[in-house]
N, C-alpha and C positions, 0 to 999 in steps of 0.2 A: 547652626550657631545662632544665639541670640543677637539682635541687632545690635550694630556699633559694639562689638565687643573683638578686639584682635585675638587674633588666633596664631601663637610661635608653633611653627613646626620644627623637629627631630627626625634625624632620619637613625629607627633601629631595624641592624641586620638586611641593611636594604631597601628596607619599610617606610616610608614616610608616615608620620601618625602624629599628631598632635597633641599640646597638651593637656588638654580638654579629656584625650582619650584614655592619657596615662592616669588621670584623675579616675575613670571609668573602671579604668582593670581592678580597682578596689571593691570596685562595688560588683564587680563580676564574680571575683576572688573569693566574696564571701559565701557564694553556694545560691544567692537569689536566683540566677539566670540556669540554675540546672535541670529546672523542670521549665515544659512547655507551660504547665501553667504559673509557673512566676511572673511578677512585674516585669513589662520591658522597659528597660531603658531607653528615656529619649534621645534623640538628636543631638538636644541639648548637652546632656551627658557624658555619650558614646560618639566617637568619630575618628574613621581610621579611614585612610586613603583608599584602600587598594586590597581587595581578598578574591581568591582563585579557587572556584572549583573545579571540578571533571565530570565531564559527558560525552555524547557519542555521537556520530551522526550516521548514518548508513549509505552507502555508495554501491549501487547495484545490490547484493544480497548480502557484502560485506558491510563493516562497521570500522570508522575510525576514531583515535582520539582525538576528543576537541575539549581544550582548555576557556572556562568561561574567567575570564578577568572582571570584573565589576567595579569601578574605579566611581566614587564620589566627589566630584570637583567642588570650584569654590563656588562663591554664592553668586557670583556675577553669570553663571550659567544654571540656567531654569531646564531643560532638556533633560528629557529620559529617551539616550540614544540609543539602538543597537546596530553596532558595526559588527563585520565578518561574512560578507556577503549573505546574510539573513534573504528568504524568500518572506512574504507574507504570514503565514501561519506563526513565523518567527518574529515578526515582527509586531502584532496582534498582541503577542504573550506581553505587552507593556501596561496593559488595562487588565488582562486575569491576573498579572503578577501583583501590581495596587489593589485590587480588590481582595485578593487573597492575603495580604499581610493584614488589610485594615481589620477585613473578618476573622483573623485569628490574632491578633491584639498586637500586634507589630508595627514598628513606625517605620512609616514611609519618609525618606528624606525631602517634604516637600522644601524649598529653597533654595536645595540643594542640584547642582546641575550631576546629571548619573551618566555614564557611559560603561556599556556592557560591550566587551571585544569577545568576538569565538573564536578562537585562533586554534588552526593556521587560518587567517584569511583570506588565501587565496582558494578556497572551496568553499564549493555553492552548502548553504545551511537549509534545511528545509526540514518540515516536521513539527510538531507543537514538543518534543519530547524535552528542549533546553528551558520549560517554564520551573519545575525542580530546583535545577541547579544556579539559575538566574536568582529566582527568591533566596534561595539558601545565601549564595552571593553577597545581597543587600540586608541578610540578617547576620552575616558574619561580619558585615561591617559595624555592625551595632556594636562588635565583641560580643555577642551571643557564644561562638565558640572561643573563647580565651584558652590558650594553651593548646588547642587541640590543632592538629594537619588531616587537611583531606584531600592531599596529594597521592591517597594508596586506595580511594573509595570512589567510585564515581554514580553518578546521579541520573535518573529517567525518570518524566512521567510530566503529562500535563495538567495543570493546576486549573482545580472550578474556581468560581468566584467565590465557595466561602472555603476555600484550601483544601479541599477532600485532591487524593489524586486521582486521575484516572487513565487507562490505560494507552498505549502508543503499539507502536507497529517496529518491528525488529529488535525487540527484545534482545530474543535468541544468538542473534548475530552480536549485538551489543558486549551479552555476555562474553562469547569470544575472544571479542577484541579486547577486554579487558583482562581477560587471562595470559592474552600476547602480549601486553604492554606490563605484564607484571603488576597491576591493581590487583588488592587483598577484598575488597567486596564492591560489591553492587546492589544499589537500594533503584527498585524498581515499583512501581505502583502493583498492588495486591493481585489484579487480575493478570499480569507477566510473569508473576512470579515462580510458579511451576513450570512452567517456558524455559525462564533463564535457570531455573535450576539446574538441567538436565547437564549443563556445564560443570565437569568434575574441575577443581582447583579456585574457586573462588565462591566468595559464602557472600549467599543472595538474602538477602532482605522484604519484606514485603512490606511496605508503607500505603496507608490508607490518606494521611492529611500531611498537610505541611507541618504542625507543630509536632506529629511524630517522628519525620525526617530532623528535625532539630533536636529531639529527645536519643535518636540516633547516634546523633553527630557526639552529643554531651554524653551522653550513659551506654558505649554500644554494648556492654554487658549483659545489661539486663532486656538486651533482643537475642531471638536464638535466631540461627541461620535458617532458610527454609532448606529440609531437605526431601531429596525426592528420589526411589529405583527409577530408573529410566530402563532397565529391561520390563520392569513389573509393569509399569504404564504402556510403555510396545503392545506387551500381552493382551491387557483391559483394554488397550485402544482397537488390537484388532479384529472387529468385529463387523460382521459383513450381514445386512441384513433382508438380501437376496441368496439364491442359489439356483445353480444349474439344474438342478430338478424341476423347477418351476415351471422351466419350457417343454410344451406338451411336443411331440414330433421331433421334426427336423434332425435328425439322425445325422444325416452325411453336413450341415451346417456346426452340428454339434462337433462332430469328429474334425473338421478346419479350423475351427476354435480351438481345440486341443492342437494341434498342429502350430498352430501361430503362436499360443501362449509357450509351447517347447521350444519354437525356437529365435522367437523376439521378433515374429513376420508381422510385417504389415497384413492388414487384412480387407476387401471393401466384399460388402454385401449387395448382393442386385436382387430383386425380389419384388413383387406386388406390396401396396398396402394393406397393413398389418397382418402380414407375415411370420414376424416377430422379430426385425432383424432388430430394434434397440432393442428391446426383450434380453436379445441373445448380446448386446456387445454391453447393456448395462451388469452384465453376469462375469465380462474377462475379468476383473480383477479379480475376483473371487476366486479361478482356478491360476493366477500369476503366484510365483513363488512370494513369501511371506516377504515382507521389508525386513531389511537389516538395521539395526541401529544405527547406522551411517548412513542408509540413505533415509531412516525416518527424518535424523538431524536437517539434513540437505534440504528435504522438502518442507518442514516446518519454514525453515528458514525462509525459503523463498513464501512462504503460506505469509507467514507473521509480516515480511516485506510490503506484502500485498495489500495486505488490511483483512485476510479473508478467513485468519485462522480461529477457530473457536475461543474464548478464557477458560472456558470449564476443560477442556483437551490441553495439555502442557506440549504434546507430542503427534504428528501426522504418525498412527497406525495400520493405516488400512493404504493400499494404491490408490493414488487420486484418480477420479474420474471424470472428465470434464466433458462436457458437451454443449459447446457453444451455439448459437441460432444463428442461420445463414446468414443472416443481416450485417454481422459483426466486422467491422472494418478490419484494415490491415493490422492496423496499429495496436487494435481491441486482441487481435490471436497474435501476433510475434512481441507486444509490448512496446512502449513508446512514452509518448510526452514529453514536455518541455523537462520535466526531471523524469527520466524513464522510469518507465512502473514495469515488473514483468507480465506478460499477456498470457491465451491460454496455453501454450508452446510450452512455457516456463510453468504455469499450475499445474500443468498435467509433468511433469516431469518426475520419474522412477515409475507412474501408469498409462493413466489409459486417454488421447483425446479422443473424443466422437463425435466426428460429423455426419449428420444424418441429412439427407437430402443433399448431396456432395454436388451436384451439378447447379443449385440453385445459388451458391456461392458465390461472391464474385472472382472473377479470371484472374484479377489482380492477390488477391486475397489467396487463392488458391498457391498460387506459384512464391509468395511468400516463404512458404513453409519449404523449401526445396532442402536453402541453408539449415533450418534444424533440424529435420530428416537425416541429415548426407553427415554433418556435423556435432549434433548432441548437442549444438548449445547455439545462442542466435547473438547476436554484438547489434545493440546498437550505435547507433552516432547522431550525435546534436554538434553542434558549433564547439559549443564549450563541456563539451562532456562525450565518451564513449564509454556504452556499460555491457560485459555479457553476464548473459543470464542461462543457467546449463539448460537443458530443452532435450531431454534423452526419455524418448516415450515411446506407446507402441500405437499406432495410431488405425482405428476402423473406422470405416467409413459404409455408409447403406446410399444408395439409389434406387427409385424406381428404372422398370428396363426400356422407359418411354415416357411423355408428357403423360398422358394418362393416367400410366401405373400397369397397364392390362397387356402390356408384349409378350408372348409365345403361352397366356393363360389358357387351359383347357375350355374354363367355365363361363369365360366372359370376354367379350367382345373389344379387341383393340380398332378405336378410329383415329389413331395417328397413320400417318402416309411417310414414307422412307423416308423422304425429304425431312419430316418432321423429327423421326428418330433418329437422325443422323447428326440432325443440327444439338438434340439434347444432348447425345453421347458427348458431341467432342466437344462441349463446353469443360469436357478436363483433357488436360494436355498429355500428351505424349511422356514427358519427363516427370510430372506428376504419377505416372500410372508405374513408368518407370522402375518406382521406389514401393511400388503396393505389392508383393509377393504370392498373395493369394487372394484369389476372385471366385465366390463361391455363391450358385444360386440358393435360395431361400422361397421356394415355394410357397401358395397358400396352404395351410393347414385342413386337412380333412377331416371333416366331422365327428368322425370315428375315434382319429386321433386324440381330437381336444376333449372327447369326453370319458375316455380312455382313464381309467386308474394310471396314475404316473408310475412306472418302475423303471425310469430312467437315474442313472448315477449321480448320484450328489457332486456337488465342488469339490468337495474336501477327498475324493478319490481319484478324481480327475487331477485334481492339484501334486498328489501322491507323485504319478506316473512324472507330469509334467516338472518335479523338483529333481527326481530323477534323471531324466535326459538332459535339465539344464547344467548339475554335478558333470554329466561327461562332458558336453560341452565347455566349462570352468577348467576341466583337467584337458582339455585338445588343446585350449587356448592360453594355457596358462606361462607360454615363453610370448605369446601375442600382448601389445599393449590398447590397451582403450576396447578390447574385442572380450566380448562374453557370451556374445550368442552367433549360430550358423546365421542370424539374416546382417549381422554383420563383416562377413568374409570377403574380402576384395579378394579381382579375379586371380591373384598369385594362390591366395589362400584357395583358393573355389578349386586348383588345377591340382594342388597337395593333397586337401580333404575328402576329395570328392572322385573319386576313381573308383570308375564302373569298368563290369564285366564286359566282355564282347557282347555277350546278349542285351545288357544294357543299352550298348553301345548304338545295334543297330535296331531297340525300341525307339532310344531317343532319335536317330537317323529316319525313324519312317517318322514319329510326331512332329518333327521341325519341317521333314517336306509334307505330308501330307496334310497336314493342319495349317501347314503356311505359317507358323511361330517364329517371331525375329529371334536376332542376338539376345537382346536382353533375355526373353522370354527363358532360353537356354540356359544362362545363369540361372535364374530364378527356379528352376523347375531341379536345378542338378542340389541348391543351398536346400529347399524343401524337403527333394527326397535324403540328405542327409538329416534332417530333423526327424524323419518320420523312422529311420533304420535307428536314429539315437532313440525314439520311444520304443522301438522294437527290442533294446538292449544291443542290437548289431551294430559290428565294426566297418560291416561292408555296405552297402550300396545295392542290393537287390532290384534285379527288376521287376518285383511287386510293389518296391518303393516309388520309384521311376515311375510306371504306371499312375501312381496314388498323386504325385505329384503332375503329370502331366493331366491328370484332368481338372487341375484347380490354374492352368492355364486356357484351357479351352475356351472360353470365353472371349481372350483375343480376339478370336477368329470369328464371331457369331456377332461383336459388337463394334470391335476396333479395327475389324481388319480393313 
């Protein structure tokens, strides 16, 4: 308001507004204010108490609503506040949100004391994503929107300094929650947009600047919704740009891999260097059954959460693959921080983690992973906040069989001393090994082999068998809840599915006494050889199965025993 000039307020419909304002709606009224490039009204002119957008903020891999109030005080307050427990990056958006109105021809209410509430604010705010719907806020209060409600639309994206948007992290999830709270669209920055599309029942938008989000608000006619297949995009996304052909040898390596991917087993590789065992575990997703629509959703979600998901990808296609470096703290693989991010436990979730070099981990780090192993999902906890995050993967792991690399090698000479090999093994623990199902060595490659014309099986037939034996397993388990594959059978299940023959009976009798194999070990070999009768097409339990199974235990005995 111009100096020394009083200002009566009215209160319409619950509104406080002034008359200054009701002067303004005139001049709104006439059509000036309907394009972003019309005059803006000043200060001077326009001034309303009180205008309310919708935005989002995201809470583990979910999305809630959050209401932005932006309230213009009197002149005896100079402050541009934000309340609602704002973190920093929220707090920040008060300098892009001024730079961006001046650069796109908008008046800031200098004079003017501003207070922006996120409500609820009893939850922590964090993300640049509320810089959107804060401007819009401070341009509704000009009357930019006269007549219009954006009580059914809600707003994402952070604002440059000359108003372009750009893009934020949980889109996807955003979308969602928008469709649960009953909101008719969502205006998201350009590069989300295919992301939140994928969302049937709510029409997404795609905004480049701030003055197109206001062109929005004023004309939403003449924007069309973005639309997007989300089977068609599944399709185009999944595409694997390895294959199992690739690896020259390894025969009986290769056939454990099929075994693990039928029936969702853990796997660790023990082998010399460059053997090929990441070779061989950068290759499991490529024979895992294809993603469903529901779990591409799942994982994008947690992707876009992350910050790690592509713009040009709208949708995760392919099984993630992750493989983090020994180095990587606790917090780095189960996820953490003052506002939990999820870790690699959660990225690698519907595929693949791979730790390579497993003993050079740290102990602590190791034993992390127990809870999303056993569990499919990891919780954490801070003071003021608990978030889970699901964590249901298939997890390989490679070791050399010593410091060296060189234990039980034909061709080259191990100088580790027992003492030495002993101390590397049991850097993994007992209850970590536990949950590993199959232990398979990986020789080096012979000569012959690697120079050999490849007529080894492609993924895609290997994939064949292996979507096959997963179907019968879906139909064993289908009165079972949370259970989809043989390496998730607890031991009631293991005593139902798993019923061998007498000859079985006393193969497995001589391999648990003579091999020296504990309890666990037992499970583990009865859960495998039902995956391996499932690739066979068989209902029963053979003891060629048994067999096949029992030597992908043998190793106990040679390293752990």
């Amino acid at each position: 308001m111009a100096s020394g000039v009083m200002t009566v307020g009215i209160t319409i419909s619950g509104t406080r507004v002034s008359l200054v304002y009701l002067a303004g709606l005139i001049y709104a009224a006439r059509g000036d204010c309907r394009s972003s490039t019309a005059p803006r009204p000043s200060w001077g002119q326009v001034y309303t108490m009180l205008f309310k957008t919708q935005s989002a903020s995201v809470y583990g891999i979910d999305a809630y609503l959050v209401e932005v109030e932006v309230d213009v005080g009197s002149a005896r307050m100079q402050d541009f506040n934000v309340v609602g427990l704002p973190d920093n990056a929220v707090k920040e958006s008060r300098e892009r949100i001024k730079s961006a109105l001046r650069n796109c021809g908008f008046e800031f209410p200098h004079g003017q004391g501003v207070t922006i509430n996120l409500a609820p604010a009893d939850v922590r705010k964090e993300g640049s994503g509320f810089d959107l719907p804060m401007a819009l806020g401070l341009v509704g209060c000009q009357g930019q929107f006269f007549g219009k409600q954006l009580d059914k639309m809600m707003f994402l994206g952070e604002l440059s300094l000359d108003g372009g948007v750009r893009s934020v992290r949980g889109a996807l999830s955003a979308a969602l929650a928008a469709r649960e709270f009953g909101l008719k669209a969502l205006a998201v920055p350009e590069a989300n947009a295919k992301e939140a599309a994928v969302v049937e029942g709510v029409d997404v938008y795609a905004l480049k600047s701030l003055p197109q989000a206001v062109d929005l608000v004023n004309s939403p006619e003449s924007f069309a919704p973005v639309k997007v297949d989300a089977q068609q995009m599944l399709s185009e996304a999944a595409q694997y740009s390895v294959d199992l052909r690739d690896v020259h040898g390894q025969q009986a390596a290769k056939r454990a891999l099929e075994v693990a991917c039928a029936g969702g087993h853990n796997i660790l590789f023990i082998g010399p260097p460059g053997a090929g065992k990441t070779m061989l575990a950068k290759r499991i997703p490529t024979i895992l059954p294809p993603m469903s629509l529901e779990e591409a959703i799942e994982t994008t979600r947690i992707h876009s959460v992350a910050g790690v998901l592509e713009d040009s990808r709208g949708l995760v296609g392919t099984r993630p693959y992750r493989s983090p470096h020994h180095t990587i703290s606790d917090a780095g693989l189960i996820g953490g921080g003052a506002v939990p991010r999820p870790g690699e436990v959660s990225l690698g979730h519907n595929g693949v983690l791979f730790l390579d070099e497993l003993p050079e981990f740290q102990r602590n780090v190791l034993e992390v992973m127990r809870q999303p192993l056993e569990d499919g999902a990891v919780t954490i906890s801070r003071a003021a906040v608990s978030v889970t995050f699901p964590s249901r993967f298939m997890l390989a792991a490679a070791m050399n069989p010593c410091p060296c690399g060189y234990f039980g090698d034909p061709t080259r000479e191990c100088h580790c001393t027992p003492p030495m090999i002993q101390r590397y093994v049991s850097k993994i623990s007992g209850p970590l090994l536990d949950r590993i199902d199959i232990h398979i060595e990986v020789p080096a490659v012979k000569y012959k082999e690697l120079r050999a014309p490849s007529s080894a099986e492609d993924s895609a037939s290997v994939r064949q068998r292996v979507i096959a034996a997963r179907d019968r397993q879906l139909e064993r388990f289908k009165s079972e809840k949370k259970t989809y594959a043989n390496a998730q059978m607890m031991p009631k299940m293991i005593r139902k599915h798993c019923a061998i023959s007498a000859e079985g009976e006393k193969l497995l009798e001589n391999a648990i006494t003579r091999l020296g194999l504990s309890a666990r070990a037992h499970d583990r070999i009865l859960k495998v050889a039902r995956t391996i009768a499932d690739l066979d097409g068989g209902s029963d339990i053979e003891p060629r199965h048994l067999s096949e199974a029992i030597q992908y235990r043998t190793l106990d005995r040679s390293y752990w025993a």
